[in-house]
Backbone as numpy.savetxt, mean C-alpha at the origin, in Angstrom:
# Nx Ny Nz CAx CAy CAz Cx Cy Cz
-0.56 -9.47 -17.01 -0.30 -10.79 -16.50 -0.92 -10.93 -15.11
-1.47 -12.31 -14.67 -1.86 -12.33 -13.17 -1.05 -12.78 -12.65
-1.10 -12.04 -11.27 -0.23 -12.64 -10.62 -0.63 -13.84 -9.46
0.00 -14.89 -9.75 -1.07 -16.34 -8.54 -0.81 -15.75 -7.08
-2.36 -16.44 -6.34 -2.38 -15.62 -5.17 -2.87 -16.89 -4.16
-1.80 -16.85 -2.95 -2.15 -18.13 -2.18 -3.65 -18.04 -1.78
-4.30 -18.82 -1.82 -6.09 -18.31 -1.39 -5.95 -18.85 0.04
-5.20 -19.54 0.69 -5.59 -19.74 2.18 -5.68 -18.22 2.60
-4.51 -17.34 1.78 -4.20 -15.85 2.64 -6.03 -14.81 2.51
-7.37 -15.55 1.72 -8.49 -14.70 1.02 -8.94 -14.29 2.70
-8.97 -15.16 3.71 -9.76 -15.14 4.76 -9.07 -13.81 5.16
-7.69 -13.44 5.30 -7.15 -13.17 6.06 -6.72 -11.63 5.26
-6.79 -11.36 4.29 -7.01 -10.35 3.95 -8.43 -9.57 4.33
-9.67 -10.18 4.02 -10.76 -10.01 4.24 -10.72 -9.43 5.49
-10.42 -9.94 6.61 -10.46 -9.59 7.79 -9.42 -8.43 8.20
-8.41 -8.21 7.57 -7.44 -6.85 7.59 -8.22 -5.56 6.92
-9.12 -6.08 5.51 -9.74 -5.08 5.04 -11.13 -4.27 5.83
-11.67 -5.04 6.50 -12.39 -4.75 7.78 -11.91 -4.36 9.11
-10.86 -4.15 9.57 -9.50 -3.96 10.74 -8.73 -2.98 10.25
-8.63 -1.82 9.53 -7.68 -1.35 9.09 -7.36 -0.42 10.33
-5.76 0.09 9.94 -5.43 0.98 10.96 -5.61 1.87 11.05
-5.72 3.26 12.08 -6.28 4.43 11.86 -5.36 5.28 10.50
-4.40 4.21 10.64 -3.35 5.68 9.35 -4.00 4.80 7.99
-4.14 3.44 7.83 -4.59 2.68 6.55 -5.99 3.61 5.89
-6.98 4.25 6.86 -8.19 4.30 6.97 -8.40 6.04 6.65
-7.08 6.16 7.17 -7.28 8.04 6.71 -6.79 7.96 5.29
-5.60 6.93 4.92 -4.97 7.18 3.48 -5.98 6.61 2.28
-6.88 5.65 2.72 -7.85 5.11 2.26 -9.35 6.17 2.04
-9.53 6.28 2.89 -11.10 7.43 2.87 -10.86 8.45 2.34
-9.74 9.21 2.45 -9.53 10.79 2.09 -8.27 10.90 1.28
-7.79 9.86 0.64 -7.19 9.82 -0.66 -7.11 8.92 -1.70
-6.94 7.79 -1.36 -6.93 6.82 -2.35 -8.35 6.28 -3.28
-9.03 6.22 -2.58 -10.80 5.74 -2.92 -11.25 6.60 -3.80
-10.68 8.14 -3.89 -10.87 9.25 -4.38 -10.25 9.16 -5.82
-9.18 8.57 -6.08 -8.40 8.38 -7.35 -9.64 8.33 -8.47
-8.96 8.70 -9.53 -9.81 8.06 -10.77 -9.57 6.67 -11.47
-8.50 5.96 -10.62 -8.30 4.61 -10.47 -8.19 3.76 -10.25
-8.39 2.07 -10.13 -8.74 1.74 -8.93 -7.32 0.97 -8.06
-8.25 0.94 -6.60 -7.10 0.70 -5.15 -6.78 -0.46 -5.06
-6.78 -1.33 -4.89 -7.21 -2.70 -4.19 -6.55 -2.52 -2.94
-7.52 -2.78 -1.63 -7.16 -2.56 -0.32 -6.55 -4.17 -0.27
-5.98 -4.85 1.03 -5.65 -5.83 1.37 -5.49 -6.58 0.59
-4.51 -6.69 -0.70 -4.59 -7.71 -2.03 -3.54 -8.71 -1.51
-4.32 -9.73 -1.73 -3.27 -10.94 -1.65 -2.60 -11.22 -3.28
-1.50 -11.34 -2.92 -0.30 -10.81 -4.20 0.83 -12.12 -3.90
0.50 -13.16 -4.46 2.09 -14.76 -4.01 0.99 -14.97 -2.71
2.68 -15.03 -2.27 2.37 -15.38 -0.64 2.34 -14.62 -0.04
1.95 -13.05 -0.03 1.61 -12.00 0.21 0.44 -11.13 0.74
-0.06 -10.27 1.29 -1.07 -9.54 1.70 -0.31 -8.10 1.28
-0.49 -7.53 0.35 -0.39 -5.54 0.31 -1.49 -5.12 0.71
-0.81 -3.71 1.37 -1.53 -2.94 1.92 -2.78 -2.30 0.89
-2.01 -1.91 -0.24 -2.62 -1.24 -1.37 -2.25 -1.49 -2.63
-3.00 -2.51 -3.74 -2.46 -2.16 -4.98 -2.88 -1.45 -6.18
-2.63 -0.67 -7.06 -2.66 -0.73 -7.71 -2.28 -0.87 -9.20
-2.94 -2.16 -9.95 -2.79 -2.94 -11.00 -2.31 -1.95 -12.27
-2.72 -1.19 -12.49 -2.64 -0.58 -13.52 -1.37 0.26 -13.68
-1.00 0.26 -12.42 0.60 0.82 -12.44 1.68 -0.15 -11.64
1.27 -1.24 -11.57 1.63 -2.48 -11.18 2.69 -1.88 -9.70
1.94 -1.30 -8.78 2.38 -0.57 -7.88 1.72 -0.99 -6.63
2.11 -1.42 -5.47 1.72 -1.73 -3.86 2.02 -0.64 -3.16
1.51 -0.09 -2.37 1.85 1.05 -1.43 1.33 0.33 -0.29
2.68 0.30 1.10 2.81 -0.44 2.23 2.40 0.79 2.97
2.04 0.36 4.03 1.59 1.73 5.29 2.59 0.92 6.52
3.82 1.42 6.69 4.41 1.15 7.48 4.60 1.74 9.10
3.99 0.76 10.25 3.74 1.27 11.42 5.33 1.04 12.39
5.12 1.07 13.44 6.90 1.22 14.18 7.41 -0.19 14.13
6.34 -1.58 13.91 7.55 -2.90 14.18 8.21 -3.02 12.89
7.82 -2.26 11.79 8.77 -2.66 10.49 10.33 -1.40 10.77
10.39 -0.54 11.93 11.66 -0.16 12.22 12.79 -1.43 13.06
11.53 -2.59 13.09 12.76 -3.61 14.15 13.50 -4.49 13.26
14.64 -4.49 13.17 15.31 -5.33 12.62 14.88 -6.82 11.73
14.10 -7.42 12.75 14.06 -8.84 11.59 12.99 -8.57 11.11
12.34 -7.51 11.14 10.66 -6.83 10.02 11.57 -6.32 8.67
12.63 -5.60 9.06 13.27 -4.69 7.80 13.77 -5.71 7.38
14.36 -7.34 7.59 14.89 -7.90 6.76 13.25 -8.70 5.77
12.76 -8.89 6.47 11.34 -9.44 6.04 10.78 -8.70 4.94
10.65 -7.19 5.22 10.27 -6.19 4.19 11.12 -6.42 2.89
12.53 -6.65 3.11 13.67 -6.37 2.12 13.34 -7.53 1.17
12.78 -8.79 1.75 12.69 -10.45 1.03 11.46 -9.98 0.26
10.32 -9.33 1.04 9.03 -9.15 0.41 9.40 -7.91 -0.98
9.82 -7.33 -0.59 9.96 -5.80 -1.57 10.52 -6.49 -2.88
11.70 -7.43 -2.56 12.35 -7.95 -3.29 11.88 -9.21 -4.55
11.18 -9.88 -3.50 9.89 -10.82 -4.61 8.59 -9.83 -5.44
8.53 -8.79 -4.64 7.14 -8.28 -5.33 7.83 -7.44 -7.16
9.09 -6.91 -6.59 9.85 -6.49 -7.76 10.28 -7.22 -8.78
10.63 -8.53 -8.29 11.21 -9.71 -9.78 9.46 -10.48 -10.05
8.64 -9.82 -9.64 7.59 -9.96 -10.54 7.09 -8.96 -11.11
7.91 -7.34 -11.00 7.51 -6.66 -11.76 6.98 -5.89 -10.86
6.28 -5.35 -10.24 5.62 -4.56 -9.07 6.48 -3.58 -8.46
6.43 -2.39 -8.09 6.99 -1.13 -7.42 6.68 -1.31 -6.52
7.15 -0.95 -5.03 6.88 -1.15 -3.33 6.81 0.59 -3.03
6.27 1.00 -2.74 6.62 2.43 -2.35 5.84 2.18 -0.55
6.89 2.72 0.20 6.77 2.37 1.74 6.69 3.88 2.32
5.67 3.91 2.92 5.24 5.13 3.72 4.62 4.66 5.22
5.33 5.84 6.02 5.04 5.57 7.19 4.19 5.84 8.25
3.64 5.29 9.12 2.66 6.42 9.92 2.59 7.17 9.92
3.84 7.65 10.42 4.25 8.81 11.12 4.05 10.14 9.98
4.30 9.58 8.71 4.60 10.11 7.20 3.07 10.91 7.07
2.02 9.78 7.38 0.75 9.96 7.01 -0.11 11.09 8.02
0.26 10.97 9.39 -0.30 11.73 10.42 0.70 13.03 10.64
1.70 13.28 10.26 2.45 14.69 10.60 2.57 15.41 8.81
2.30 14.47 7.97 2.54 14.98 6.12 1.94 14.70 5.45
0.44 14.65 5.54 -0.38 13.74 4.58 -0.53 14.63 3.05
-0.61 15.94 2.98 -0.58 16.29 1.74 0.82 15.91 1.16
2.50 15.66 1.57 3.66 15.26 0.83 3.41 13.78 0.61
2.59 13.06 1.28 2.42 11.18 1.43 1.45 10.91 -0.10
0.41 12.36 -0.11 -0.39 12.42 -1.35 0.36 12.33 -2.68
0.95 13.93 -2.60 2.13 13.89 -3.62 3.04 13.05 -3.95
3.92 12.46 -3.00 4.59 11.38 -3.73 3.90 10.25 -4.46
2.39 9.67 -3.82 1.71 8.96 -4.33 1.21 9.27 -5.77
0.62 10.50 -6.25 0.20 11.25 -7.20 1.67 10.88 -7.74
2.78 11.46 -7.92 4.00 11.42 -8.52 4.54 9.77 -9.08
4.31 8.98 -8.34 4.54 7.69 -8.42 3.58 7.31 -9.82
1.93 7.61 -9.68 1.40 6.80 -10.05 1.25 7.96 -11.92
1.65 8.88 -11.53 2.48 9.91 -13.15 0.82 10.76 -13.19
0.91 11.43 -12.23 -0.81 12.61 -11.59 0.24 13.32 -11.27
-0.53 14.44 -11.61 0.24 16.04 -11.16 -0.25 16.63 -9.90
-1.99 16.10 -9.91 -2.28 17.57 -8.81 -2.97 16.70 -7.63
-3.09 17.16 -6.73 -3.61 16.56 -5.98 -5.52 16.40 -6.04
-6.40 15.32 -5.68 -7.58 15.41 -5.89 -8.58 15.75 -4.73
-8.95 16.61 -4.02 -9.72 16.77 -3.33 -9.06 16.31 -1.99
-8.16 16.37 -1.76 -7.72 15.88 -0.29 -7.92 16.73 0.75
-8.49 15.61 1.58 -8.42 16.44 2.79 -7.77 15.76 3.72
-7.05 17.12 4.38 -5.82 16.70 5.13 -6.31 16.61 6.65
């Protein structure tokens, strides 16, 4: 099924997918791109922008930096997590901090999520 995607948000993904953060850009270059399936970086998803989807396991992976620890971000996350799920979609939320002190466990859970056993060529 597709899911409708506001197109005012096309500009503005575009420009995040060119801007990524140093943790978006390590999980991107040296793991995800690497899959034998595909990523979609910056997908506009509703009224939405994900970090990462992928379709085939109807799965978004968020790269969460320190303002989603502030209060009215975690209620924001909770509304978003919550719409992306009653359309069917998994949220799996990983954190900077996750990616730069654990990137081979940030792999694995990813691998585990998406039903991959081993890890592919990562470099940590």
């Amino acid at each position: 099924m597709k899911k409708q995607c506001n197109p005012k948000l096309k500009g503005v993904a575009q420009h995040l997918r060119k801007n990524m953060t140093k943790e978006e850009k390590k999980i991107w270059y040296d793991f995800l791109k690497k899959l034998p399936i595909t990523v979609h970086r910056q997908k506009v998803i509703g009224n939405y922008i994900v970090d990462f989807y992928i379709a085939e396991k109807q799965l978004v992976i968020e790269i969460d930096g320190f303002q989603h620890g502030k209060e009215e971000n975690k209620e924001k996350d909770v509304t978003r997590d919550t719409v992306l799920k009653d359309s069917g979609i998994s949220v799996l939320r990983i954190t900077n901090y996750e990616i730069n002190n654990d990137f081979e466990s940030v792999c694995n859970r990813i691998l585990k999520e998406i039903g991959m056993c081993q890890i592919l060529n990562v470099d940590a």
